[in-house]
C-alpha positions, 0 to 999 in steps of 0.5 A: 493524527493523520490530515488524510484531506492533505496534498502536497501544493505543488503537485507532480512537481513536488512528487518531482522535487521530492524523489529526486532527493531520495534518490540523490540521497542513495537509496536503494529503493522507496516504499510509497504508502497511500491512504488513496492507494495506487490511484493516480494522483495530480491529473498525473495519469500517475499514482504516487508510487508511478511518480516515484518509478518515474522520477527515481527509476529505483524499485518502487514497493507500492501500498495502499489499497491492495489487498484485492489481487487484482489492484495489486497485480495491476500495479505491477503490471502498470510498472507503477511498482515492482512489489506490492505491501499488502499491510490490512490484507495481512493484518486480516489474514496473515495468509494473505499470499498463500490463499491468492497463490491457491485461488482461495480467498483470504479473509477480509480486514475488518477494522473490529480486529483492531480494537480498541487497540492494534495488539496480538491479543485484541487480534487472537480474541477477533479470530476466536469471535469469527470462528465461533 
């Protein structure tokens, strides 16, 4: 189960603390996931994915939240993150890229599409319900 009120205590100095030691740790790169997106976090002015490129100066794969494009290339142009992981805008349409490359819009996440379990079944019989 997910504590999604959770964070961390000590704030920008744990976000410190912490990358400091996956870099320490030779990483090559850290993939930052956020249930709060790429909002800044800790009065830091920062998201979790900008402490990371802050504190490690490592490719930062940012997530969370970006399935709208905008959010996604103002990340990048943030320098907050040098990729972006769209994971609900390609479980809603695994054409995600594709469609925003051409300007057409993808078809949105609907959490429906997962139930009752995260399968390629339950997904296929979502599609099948929206195309009618």
């Amino acid at each position: 189960m997910n504590d999604l009120t959770y964070v961390w205590p000590g704030g920008v100095g744990d976000a410190e603390v912490i990358f400091h030691v996956l870099k320490n740790a030779g990483v090559d790169f850290i993939h930052v996931s956020s249930h709060l997106g790429c909002a800044p976090v800790f009065a830091s002015g920062l998201s979790l994915a900008g402490l990371a490129k802050k504190f490690t100066g490592l490719p930062i794969i940012a997530n969370g939240r970006l399935h709208d494009p905008a959010a996604a290339e103002d990340v990048l142009a943030r320098g907050e993150g040098d990729f972006c992981s769209v994971g609900k805008g390609a479980l809603g349409d695994p054409a995600w890229p594709a469609k925003v490359l051409a300007g057409q819009d993808p078809i949105p996440f609907d959490p429906g599409m997962l139930s009752p379990l995260a399968t390629l079944e339950n997904m296929a019989a979502w599609r099948r319900r929206l195309a009618g």
